[in-house]
Every structure is written in C-alpha cells, then in structure tokens.
C-alpha atoms as one frame of an Amber mdcrd trajectory, in Angstrom:
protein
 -24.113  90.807  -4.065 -23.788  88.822  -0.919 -21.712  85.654  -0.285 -23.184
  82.498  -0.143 -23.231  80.796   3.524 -22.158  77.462   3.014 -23.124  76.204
   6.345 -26.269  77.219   6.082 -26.958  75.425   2.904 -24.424  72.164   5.022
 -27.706  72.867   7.681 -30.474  72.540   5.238 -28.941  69.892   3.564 -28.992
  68.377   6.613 -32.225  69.054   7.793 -33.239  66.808   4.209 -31.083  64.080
   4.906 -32.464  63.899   8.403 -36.262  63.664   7.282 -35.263  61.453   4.939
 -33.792  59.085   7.506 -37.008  59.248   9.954 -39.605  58.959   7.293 -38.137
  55.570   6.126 -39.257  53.397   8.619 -42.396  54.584   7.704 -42.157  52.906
   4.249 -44.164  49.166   4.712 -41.324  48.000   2.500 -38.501  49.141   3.533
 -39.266  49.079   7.648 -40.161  45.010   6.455 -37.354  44.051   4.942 -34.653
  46.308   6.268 -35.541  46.440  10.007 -37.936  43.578  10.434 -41.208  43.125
  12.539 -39.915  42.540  15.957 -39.022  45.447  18.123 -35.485  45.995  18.444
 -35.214  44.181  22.087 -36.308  40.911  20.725 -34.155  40.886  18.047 -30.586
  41.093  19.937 -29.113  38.517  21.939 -31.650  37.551  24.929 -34.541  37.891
  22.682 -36.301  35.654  20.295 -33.989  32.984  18.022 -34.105  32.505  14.467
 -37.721  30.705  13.272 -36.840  26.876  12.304 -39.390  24.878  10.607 -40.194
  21.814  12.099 -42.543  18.856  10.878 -45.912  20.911  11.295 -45.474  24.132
  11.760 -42.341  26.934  12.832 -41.078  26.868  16.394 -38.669  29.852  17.881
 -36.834  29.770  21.317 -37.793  32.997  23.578 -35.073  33.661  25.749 -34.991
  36.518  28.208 -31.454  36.676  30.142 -32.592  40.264  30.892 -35.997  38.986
  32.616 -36.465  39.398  35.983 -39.612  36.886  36.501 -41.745  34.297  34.554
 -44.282  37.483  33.634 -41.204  39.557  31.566 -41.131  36.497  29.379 -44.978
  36.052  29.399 -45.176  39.797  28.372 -42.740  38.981  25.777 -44.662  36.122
  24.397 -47.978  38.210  23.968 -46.113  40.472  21.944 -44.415  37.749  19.683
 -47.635  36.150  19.399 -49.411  39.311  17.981 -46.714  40.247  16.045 -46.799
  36.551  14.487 -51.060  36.643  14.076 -50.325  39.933  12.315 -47.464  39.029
   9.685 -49.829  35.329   9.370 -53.058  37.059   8.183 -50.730  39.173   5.654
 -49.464  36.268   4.260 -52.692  34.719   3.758 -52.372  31.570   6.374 -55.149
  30.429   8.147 -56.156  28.610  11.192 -53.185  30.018  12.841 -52.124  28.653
  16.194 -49.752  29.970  18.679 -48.713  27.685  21.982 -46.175  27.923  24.372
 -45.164  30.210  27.080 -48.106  29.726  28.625 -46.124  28.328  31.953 -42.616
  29.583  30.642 -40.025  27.645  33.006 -37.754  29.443  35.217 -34.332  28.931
  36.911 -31.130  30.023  38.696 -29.868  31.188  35.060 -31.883  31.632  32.307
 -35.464  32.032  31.335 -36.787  30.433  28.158 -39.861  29.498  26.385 -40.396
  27.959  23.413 -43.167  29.290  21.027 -44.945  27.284  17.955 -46.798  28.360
  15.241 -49.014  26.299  13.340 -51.111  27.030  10.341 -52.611  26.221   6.950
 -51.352  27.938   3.890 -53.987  27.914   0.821 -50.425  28.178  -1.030 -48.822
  25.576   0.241 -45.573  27.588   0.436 -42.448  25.630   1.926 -41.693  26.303
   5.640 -38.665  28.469   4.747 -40.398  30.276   2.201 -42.370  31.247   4.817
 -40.345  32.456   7.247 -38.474  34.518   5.055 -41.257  36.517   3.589 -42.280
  37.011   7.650 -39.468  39.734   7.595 -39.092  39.359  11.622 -35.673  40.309
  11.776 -34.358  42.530   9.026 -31.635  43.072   6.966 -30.180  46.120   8.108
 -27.309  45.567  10.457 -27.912  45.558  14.248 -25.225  48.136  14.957 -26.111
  50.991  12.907 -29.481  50.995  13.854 -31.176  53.597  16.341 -28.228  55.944
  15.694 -28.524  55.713  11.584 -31.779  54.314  11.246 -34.228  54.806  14.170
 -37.173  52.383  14.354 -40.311  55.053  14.907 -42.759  55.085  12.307 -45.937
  57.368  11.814 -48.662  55.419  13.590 -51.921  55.242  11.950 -54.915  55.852
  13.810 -58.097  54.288  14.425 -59.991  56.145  11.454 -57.345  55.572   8.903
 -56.209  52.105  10.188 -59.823  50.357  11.555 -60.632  49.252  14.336 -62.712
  48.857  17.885 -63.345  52.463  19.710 -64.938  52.049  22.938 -66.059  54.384
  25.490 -66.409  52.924  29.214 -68.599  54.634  31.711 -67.459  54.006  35.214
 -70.485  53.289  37.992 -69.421  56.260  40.345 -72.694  54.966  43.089 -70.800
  51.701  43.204 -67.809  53.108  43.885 -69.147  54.863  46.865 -70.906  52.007
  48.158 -67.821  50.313  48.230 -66.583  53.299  50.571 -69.389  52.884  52.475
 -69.016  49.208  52.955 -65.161  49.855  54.358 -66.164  52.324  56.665 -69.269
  50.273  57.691 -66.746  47.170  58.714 -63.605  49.559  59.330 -65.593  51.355
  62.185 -66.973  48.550  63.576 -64.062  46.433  63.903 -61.544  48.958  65.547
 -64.311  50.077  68.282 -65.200  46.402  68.912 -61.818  45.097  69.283 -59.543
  48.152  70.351 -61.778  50.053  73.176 -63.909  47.071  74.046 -66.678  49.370
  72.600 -70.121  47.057  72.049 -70.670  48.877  68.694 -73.561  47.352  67.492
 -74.626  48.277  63.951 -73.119  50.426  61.939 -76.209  50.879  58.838 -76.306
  52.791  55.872 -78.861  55.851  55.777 -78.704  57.897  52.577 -75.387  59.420
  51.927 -74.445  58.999  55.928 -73.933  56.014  58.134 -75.447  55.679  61.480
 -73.071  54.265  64.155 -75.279  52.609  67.084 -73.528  51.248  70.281 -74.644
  49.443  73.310 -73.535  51.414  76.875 -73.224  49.763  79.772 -74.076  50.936
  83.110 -70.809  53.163  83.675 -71.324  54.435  80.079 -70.604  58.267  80.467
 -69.491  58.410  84.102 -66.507  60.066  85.764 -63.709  57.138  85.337 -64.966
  55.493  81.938 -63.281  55.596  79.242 -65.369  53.988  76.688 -66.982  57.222
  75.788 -64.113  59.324  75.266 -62.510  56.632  73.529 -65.078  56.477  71.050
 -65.769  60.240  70.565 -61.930  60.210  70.585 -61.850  57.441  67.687 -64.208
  59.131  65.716 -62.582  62.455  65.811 -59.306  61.210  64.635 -61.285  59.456
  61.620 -60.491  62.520  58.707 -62.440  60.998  56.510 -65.688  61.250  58.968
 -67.853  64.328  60.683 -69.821  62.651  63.700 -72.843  63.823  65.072 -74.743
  62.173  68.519 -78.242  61.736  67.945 -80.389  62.728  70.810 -77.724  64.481
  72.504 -75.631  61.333  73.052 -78.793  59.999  75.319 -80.122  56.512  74.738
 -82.371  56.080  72.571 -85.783  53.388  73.320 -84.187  50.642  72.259 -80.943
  51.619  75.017 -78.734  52.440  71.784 -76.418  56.007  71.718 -76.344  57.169
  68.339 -74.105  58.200  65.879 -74.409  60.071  62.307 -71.345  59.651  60.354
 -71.132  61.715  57.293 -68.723  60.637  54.698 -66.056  63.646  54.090 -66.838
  64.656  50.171 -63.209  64.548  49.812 -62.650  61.033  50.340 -65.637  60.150
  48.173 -63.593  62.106  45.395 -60.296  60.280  46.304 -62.360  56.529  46.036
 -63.544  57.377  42.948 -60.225  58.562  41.688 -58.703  55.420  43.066 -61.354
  53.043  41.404 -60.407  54.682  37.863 -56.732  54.242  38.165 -57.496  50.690
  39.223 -59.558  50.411  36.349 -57.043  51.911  33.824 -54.640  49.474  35.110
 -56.809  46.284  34.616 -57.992  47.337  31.088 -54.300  47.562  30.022 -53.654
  44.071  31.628 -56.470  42.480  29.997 -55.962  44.210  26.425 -52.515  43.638
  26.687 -53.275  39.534  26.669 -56.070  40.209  24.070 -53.075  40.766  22.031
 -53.638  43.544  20.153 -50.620  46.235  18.541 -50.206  49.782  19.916 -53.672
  50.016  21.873 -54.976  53.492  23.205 -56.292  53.568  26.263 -56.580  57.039
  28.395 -59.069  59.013  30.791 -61.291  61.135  29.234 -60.706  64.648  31.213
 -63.242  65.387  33.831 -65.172  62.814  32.907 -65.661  59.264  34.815 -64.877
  57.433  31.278 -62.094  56.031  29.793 -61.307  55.820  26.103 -60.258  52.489
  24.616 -58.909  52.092  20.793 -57.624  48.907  19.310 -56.225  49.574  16.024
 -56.174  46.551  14.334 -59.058  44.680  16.327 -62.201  43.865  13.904 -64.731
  41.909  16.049 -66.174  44.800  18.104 -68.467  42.183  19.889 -65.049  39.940
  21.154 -63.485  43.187  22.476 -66.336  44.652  24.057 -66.631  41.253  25.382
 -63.302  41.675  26.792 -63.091  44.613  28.315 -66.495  44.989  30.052 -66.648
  41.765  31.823 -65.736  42.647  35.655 -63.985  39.802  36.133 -65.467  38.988
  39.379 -64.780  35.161  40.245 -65.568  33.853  43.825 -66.179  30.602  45.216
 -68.986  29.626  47.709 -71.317  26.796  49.155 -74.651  26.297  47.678 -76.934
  26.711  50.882 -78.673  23.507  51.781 -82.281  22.588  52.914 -84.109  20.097
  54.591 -80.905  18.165  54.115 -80.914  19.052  50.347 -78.914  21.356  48.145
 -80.879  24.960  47.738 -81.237  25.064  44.190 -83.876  24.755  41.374 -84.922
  25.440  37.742 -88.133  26.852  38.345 -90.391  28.874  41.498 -87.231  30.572
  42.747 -87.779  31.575  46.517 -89.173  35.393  47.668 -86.779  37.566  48.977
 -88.021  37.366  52.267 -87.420  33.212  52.575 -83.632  33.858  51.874 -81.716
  33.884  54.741 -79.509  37.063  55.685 -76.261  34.835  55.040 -77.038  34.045
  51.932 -77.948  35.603  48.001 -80.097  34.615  45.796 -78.042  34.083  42.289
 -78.929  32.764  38.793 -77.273  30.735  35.834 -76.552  31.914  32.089 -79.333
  29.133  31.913 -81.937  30.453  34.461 -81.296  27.821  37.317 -81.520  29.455
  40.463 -79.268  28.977  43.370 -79.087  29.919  46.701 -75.379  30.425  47.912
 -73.685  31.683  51.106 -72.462  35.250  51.029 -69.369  34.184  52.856 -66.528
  33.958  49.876 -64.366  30.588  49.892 -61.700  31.970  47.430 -62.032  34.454
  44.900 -59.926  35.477  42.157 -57.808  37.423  43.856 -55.557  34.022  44.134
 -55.138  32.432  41.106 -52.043  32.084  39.687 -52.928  30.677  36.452 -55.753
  30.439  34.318 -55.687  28.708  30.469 -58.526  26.838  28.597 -58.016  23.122
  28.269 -60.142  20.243  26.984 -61.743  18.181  29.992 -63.361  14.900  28.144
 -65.499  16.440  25.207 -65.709  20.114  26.750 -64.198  23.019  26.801 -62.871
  24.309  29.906 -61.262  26.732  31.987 -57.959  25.554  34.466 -57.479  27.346
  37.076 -54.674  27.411  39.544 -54.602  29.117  42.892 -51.565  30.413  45.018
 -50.384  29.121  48.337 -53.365  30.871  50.194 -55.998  30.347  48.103 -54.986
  26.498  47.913 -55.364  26.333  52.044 -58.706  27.791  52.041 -59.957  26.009
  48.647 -57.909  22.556  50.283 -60.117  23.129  53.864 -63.343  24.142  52.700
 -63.111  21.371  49.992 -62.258  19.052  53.423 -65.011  20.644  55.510 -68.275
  20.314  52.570 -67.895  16.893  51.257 -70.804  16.017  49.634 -71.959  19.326
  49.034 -72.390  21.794  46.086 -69.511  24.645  45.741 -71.284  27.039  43.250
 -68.588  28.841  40.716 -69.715  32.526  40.616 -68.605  34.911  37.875 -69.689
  38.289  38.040 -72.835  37.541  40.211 -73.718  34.695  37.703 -73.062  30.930
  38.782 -71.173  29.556  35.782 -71.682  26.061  37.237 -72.104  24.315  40.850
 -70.368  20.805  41.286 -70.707  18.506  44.171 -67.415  18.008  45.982 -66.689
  14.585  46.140 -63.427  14.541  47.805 -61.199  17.421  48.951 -59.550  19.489
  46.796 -55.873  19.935  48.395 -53.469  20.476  45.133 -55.213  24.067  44.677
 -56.305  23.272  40.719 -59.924  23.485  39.578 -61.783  23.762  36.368 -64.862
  26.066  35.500 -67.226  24.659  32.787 -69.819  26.445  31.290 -70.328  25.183
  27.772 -67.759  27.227  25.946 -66.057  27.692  23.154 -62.752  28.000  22.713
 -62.545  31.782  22.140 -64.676  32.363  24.904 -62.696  30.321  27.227 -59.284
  32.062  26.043 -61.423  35.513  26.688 -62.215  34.274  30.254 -58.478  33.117
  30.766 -57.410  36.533  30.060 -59.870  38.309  32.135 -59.086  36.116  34.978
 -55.373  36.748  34.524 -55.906  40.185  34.327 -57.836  40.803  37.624 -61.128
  42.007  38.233 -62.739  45.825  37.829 -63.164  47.365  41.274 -65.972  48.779
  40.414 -68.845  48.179  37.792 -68.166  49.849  34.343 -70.677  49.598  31.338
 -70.167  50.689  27.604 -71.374  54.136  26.550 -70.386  54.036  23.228 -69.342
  51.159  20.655 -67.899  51.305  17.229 -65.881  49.389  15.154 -64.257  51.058
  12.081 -63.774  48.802   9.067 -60.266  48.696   7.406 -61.496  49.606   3.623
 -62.839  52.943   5.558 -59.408  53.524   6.947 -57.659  52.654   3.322 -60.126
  54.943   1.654 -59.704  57.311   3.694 -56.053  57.563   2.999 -56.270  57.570
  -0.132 -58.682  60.665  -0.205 -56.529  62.243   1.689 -53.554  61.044   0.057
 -55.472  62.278  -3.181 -55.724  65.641  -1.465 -52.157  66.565  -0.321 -51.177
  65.522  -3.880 -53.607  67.947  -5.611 -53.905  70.483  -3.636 -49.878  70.585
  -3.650 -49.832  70.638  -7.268 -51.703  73.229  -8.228 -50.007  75.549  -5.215
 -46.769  74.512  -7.209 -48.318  75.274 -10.452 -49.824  78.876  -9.017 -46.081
  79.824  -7.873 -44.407  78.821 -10.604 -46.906  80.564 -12.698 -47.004  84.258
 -10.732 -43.569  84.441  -9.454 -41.350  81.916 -11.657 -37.942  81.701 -10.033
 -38.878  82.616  -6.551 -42.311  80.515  -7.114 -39.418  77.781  -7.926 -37.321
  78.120  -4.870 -40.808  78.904  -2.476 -42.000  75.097  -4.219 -38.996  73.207
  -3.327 -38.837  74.836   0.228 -43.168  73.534   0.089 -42.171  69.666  -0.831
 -39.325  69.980   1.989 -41.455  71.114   4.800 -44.197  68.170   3.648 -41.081
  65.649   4.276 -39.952  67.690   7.507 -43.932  67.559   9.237 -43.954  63.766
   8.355 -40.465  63.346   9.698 -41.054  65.147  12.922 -44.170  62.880  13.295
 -42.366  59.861  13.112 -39.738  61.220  15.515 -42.389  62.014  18.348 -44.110
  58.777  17.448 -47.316  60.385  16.783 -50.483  58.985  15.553 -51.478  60.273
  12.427 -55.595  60.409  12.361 -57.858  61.554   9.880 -58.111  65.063  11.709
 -54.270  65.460  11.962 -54.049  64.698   7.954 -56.612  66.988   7.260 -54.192
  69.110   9.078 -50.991  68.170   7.258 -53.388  69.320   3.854 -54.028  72.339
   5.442 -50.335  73.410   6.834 -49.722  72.633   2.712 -51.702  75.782   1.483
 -51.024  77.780   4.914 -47.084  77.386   4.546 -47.466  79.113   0.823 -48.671
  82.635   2.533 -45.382  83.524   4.012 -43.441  82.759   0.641 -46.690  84.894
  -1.302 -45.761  87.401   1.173 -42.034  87.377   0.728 -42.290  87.862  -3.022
 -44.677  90.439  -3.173 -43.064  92.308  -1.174 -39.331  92.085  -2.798 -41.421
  92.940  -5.695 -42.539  96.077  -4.470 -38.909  96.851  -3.382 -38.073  96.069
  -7.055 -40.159  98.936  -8.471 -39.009 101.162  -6.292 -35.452 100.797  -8.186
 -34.050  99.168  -6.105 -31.187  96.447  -6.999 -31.958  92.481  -6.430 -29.727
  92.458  -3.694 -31.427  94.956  -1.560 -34.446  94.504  -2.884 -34.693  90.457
  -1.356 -32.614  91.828   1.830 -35.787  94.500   2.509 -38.433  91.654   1.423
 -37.191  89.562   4.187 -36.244  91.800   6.367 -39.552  93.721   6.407 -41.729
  91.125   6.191 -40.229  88.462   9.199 -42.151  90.476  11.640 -45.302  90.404
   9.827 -45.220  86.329   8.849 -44.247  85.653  12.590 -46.726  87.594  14.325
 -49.490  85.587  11.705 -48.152  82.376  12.672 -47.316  82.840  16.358 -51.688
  83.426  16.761 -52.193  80.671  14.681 -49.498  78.126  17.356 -50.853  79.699
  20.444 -54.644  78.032  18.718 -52.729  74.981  18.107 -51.268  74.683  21.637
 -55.121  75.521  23.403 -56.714  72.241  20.933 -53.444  70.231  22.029 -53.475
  71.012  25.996 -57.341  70.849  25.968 -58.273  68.570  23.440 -59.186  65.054
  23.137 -58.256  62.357  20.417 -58.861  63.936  16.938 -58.838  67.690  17.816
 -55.300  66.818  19.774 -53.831  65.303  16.502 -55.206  68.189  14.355 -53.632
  70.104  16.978 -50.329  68.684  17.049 -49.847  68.417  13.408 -51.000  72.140
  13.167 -48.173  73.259  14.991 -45.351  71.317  13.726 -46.794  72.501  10.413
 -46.479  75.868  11.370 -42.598  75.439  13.107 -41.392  73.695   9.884 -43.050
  76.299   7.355 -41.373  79.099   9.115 -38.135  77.452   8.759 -38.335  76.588
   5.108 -39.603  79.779   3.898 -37.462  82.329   6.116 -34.177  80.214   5.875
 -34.797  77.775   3.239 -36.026  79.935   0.105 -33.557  82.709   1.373 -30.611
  80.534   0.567 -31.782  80.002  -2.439 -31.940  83.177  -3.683 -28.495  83.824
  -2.148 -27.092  80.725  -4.688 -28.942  82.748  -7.454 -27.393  86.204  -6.240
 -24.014  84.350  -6.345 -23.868  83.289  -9.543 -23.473  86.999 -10.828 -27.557
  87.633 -11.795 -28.405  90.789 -12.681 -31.926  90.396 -12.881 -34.680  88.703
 -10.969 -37.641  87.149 -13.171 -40.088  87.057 -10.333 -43.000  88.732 -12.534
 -46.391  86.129 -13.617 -46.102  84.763 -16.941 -48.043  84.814 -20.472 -49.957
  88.323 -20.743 -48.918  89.791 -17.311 -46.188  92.670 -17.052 -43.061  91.441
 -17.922 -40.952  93.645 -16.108 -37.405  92.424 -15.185 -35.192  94.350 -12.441
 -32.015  95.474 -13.698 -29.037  95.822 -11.616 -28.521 100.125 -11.113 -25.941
 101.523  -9.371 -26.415 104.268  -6.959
C-alpha cells in the first residue's frame, strides 16, 4: 500500500478551484451583477461616474485623467455608448439616444465629457430602477478583482452569437496604378527641378512607363551633364530598370526615350502597404460603428480581409459601412460660355471634356463637369457629425488649419461659382459660393437620413481606403441560429457525457467512478483555459470540446484494462494500478502527442473555424492527459489508503464478477 501524496491532491484541488474561478465570469449572471458591464478601466477613478437620472433621460460624467488627447476620451465614449445600446435593447427600451462627447472639451488638467442617454421604456420603469438593473459597475469589490476574480470570459463567436461576416476583396490593379501614378509625377518632378532636365512626359505603356525628354543642343557632348545626370538618376531609382529606346538617339519627334519597368518587388511592397492601410481604416471606421469585440484579420495569402461583427444584425448598414471608400474632395464645377458646366440630360462625349477636367455624375443622374485639380479633400477634416440644417438632414464638416486656408482662398477666388462636393467619384451636391468661406466649416447635403448621415460621419472620421475594395462575400447570421445552435450543442456535451459516465460506471465501477469525476473536471478545466486565453468559442471549436469529451475517456479505458490484466495475473491492487500506469503512460502519450502535433498544423495554418477547432483540440488533449494520468491516479491512491483489499473494477449484472484479493508473495 502506498501513502497518499497530499500535495498532490492540495494541486488538484487547486487546479478545481482555479477553473472554477475563470469560468465565472463566464456566467451572464454572475459577470452582470458581480463585475458589471464596463471594462475594468472605466470603472476606477478616471473613468465613467455613477449614472444619475435626470428629467428625461440618465446622464454620466466621462472623465479621463489618464487621457492623453480629446480622441482617448472619444475612444472611450464609443465604447460606453455600445456598451449602453447593448444593456438598452436587453432591457427592452427603445428609441435609445446617446449624445455627448462628440467635441469632448479639453484643458491644462482634466478631460471630461458628459454622456446622455435617452429612451422610451414600454415599462415605464423609474429612472433608478433602471440604472440598477443596467449592472454597469458591479458588486464585487474593486480590489480583489483581476487577482481573485479576473474579468475574461469565453467569447462567443459569430455562428453561435449572430452576426455580419464579410469578406473584402482588395483591387490589387488599383493599387498598382497608384504606384504608377507616383512614379509617373515622382520622376518627373526630381529631373525637372533638380538637373534642369526638360523631361517631358512620363506615360503609362502596359506594365512599364516610358520616360521622354527634350535634349538640347549640347545633349550628350563632352562637358554636359544633363545626360549623366539623368542616366545617373535613374540608376539610383531601386525601384526602376531603365532601358533607352533607339539607342538613346532621338527619336522623329526630337524626344530620347526611356522604358522604365516597375521592379516586381515594389509592386509587392505597394500592395502590402495598401492592405495594412486598409486594415487600419476598417478598424477606425468599425470601431465608431460601435460594435463589441469585432474580428477583423488578413486572410493568409490572399488580398482579402475578414470582417465579423458579433452582435451587428443589419448586414446591409455594415456592408454599407465598411465598403464605402471614403473618398471626399472638393472642386470647381467647370464653367461654359460664362455658365456653370452642368446638366440633367445629353451629358457631353468624352472627347468635348477638356484634359483638366472629369466628367462625374449625381446619386440622381445630373451630370457635372468638374476640374480635376482637388480644392480640399478629406484628408483635413477635423470633425464630421450630422446636424439638422432647416428641414434636412446634414453632414458638418470641419477642416484643420490647412484645409481652412485653401477652402478660405478658393472660396475667395470662385465667388459666384459652383464648388461640386465629390464623394467617392459621385457629386453628393454642388452649391454656388456666395461669399467666401474663411471659418473652415461646411455642410454636405444629399437628402439623408439620419442613419445614413451618422454612417457618412463615421466614414469621414475614419479616413478613406487607399485603394478600391469590393465585397466578395456577405452574410449575416441571425441570433435564434446562434441560440439554437448552443443549445444543440449544449444538448450534445450533456448526452454524450452521460452516457460515457453511465458506460464507465457500468464496465469498470470504482475506477469508471474516479475516470468520471476526472471527465467532468477536465470539461471545467478546457472551458477555464478558454476563458483564460480569451478565446472565441465557435461552433467548430464546440464541436471540438464534444469531441475532446469521448476522446479524453480512451486513456482512462486504457488504464483500467490494463490494471485489469495485471489483476489476473495475481497480482496485488497495489502493483497491479502501479504496472497499469506505469505501462500504459507511454502508450496514451504517444496517441495523444499525434493527435496535438494535428491540432497545432489546423491552428498555425488554419483560418477562423478550423483555428478554433484547432485550439480547443489541443487544450482538450493537455487537460485530458492531466486528469487521467494524475487525477484518477490519486484517486485510487485515497482508495489504496484506506486499507482496501480488493478492487471492484469488473462490469456489472451478468459479467464476471471477479474481485482481486490482496496475496502475499
């Protein structure tokens, strides 16, 4: 008989208490009403105050001591605002309303913004009553949490929470252009203006560009420079491989020639560029569309990014979102015959339009034709908000100190003129300028509605895509899908648990007993280690939490089989559970070492759904190996201890009934 570790039953123990402790955050109720439904930094001093209810509605004070600008606070605000929308819909209030912090103000010693909630309530609930069953702040002590109680929870993903999955395709030939547009202007600038080099064109042809420059009479004779200066320029250019067309003589129009070919490299390394720009504007612009815990990533060698908004159920309103480009520029309407350029009908050929100028359309059809040259674009706004102007809906706009001196001069310089407001190559509207414009504030109309003036704020706010990107694949799923589907696979663990509790109990009785409990403990450990890595729990990954169930029952099958083999050799119950583990560790860890190294290929390779199957997988497999080769051994060191001289480890009703008894020798 051996004596019972008592650390190692102080470690398991342990190990319980521990899942226990991780898991309950994950519990609606308790994470509610013990920790409450701000995140930790907004609870504590510097963060949002206690709600108070005022005559229509609940106000709260923002404060940010730990800010270091106006957009901390405005960050701040979108996430007390969605928080807020959130906890509103579960309490059933509707038109809900959220101003303030909009223009948070600012100075030598505080930042602070106050935020206002209005709504209707079917229930007509008291203010109070409200604001207590919003469970912002919690009950459970600010000092004991993060070391007692951390505030991770087990994330639900988009198929078992709902939501908006998009997939955006990135336009990889615009993206180029764009390269070849730089190195068109790039080129011709720095010969022009640092060798004095009359470089005439510099056109697109195919995937090259085609440098042309204007020699003068010493062009190529001993003593000038402008030659070598330009061969030398173009060398130096890493990105470029020049080639001189006609052997570097003159062409019949008098030009020398030039084939640039653009390096493959850098067309890789634009491209790259243009996606991280892109990643960085969709997070902007979904992080003002206010929705919780959003997933947005690269898809791996692909030119498409993945987008998931838990939560979000207008697909259309997202989409909306996230695929305008956000372009907004400002330019002159082109005049004729002393008349503005513009019409609702008969819109001019190609070939009439001047080479300063583009031919553009309105959401209604007008036609317009405005100068390519750019007054401001949105590159300088500061601010952007929907407001009511008179009976409409509109869009304010406020630029910064640069964009205000060009908007203030060309405003100054085109009085009486149209300025045509262009938003992604569509003119929203074109108003006449009927005096200048000098405090750097404008409005863009275009028949909205509120939500899709908000949308446009946020865009604008946001920034503009570098390059074009268009949806490649739309869904939205619904929130009874997500419920249902965990509560199939709710229904799933449960059962297929139970009757893997039932079939141990039934064939191997005690050790069936001890291999069950060690089976419900490394259920609570996978969940626990979830919500301690802050994973997202998908339909895939609990699929793979059912399937760890029934693969973490093999090693204890294999355990007790084989200390029952040991047993009929006549062996005693010590030695024969010392030989069952001993002899079959080697044999359960070389099973489940194949099975991680699978796991760890889906998670380092995978994508989404395969990665979470992945991930659960393997903490499945960790946790099973702990419970059955270190759990369920200390149990049956308890049952040694307590003097047994016998193991009942045989099936029950009808099977062989043998019992071990305890020989010497």
């Amino acid at each position: 008989m051996q004596r019972v570790r008592w650390w190692r039953v102080g470690l398991i123990l342990f190990a319980l208490l521990l899942s226990v402790i991780y898991i309950l955050p994950s519990v609606p109720s308790f994470y509610g009403s013990m920790l409450g439904h701000l995140p930790r930094n907004m609870q504590g001093e510097g963060g949002v105050t206690k709600p108070v209810a005022v005559d229509d509605g609940i106000e709260f004070n923002l404060d940010a001591f730990s800010a270091k600008s106006t957009e901390d606070l405005q960050r701040g605000y979108r996430s007390l605002a969605t928080i807020l929308r959130s906890r509103a819909r579960t309490l059933g209030l509707t038109d809900v309303q959220i101003n303030g912090a909009s223009t948070p103000t600012e100075d030598a010693t505080n930042i602070r913004s106050t935020v206002k909630m209005t709504y209707t309530d079917p229930q007509s609930r008291p203010s109070q009553t409200l604001i207590n069953q919003m469970q912002l702040f919690g009950k459970l002590p600010m000092g004991v949490r993060g070391w007692l109680v951390p505030e991770q929870r087990i994330q639900l993903g988009l198929d078992l929470k709902g939501g908006v999955y998009l997939v955006l395709e990135l336009d990889l030939d615009e993206a180029q252009a764009q390269l070849k547009n730089e190195l068109q202007t790039s080129v011709q600038t720095d010969l022009r203006e640092r060798f004095r080099v009359n470089a005439r064109d510099v056109r697109v042809d195919g995937d090259a560009l085609i440098l042309s420059i204007k020699p003068n009479t010493d062009w190529g004779k001993p003593g000038d420079t402008k030659k070598q200066d330009t061969e030398d320029y173009l060398e130096g250019k890493e990105n470029l491989r020049h080639t001189a067309l006609n052997n570097g003589a003159p062409n019949a129009d008098g030009l020398i020639e030039y084939r640039l070919v653009i390096d493959p490299g850098s067309m890789t390394e634009q491209q790259e560029q243009a996606l991280t720009q892109v990643l960085e504007v969709l997070r902007n612009r979904i992080d003002a569309f206010g929705v919780s815990e959003p997933d947005i990533r690269r898809e791996p060698n692909r030119p498409r990014i993945i987008v998931q908004l838990p939560g979000a159920s207008d697909s259309s309103t997202a989409a909306n979102v996230v695929k305008t480009m956000g372009r907004l520029e400002f330019r002159m309407v082109k005049r004729q015959d002393n008349r503005t350029w513009f019409g609702v009908a008969n819109p001019p050929a190609i070939e009439e339009i001047p080479p300063d100028a583009d031919l553009l359309f309105s959401r209604e059809g007008n036609w317009y034709v405005v100068e390519k040259q750019v007054v401001v674009t949105g590159g300088d706004l500061v601010r952007a908000a929907p407001q009511a102007y008179f009976a409409d809906i509109v869009v304010g706009i406020k630029f910064d100190a640069n964009g205000r001196r060009r908007f203030g001069q060309a405003t100054s310089d085109h009085r009486g003129e149209n300025l045509a407001i262009v938003l992604d190559d569509t003119v929203v509207s074109a108003p006449s300028i009927d005096e200048p414009i000098l405090g750097g504030e404008a409005i863009i109309r275009g028949g909205f509605t509120q939500e899709e003036a908000a949308d446009l704020s946020r865009v604008l706010r946001a920034g503009a895509f570098p390059v074009g990107v268009k949806i490649a694949e739309e869904r939205t799923v619904g929130p009874s899908l997500g419920r249902e589907a965990i509560n199939n696979g709710a229904k799933a663990a449960a059962l297929g648990l139970l009757l893997v509790l039932l079939f141990m109990v039934f064939f191997y009785r005690v050790g069936g007993l001890f291999a069950s409990f060690a089976l419900m403990m490394n259920a609570l450990m996978i969940l626990a280690a979830l919500a301690l890595l802050g994973a997202t729990l998908t339909l895939p990954g609990l699929a793979g939490l059912v399937l760890t169930i029934g693969m973490a029952v093999d090693a204890n099958v294999l355990i007790n089989e084989r200390i029952k083999e040991e047993l009929r050799t006549g062996k005693t119950v010590n030695s024969a559970i010392n030989a069952g583990y001993g002899r079959v560790f080697w044999t359960i860890f070389d099973a489940n070492l194949t099975t991680i190294l699978t796991a760890i290929v889906l998670i380092q390779f995978g994508t989404g759904p395969i990665r979470g199957f992945g991930v659960t997988l393997t903490i499945g497999i960790c946790t099973s190996m702990f419970t059955s080769m270190f759990v369920t051994r200390e149990f049956f060191r308890l049952f040694e201890g307590r003097g047994a001289k016998s193991l009942p480890i045989y099936p029950l009703f009808g099977f062989r009934q043998a019992v071990a008894s305890d020989r010497k020798g």
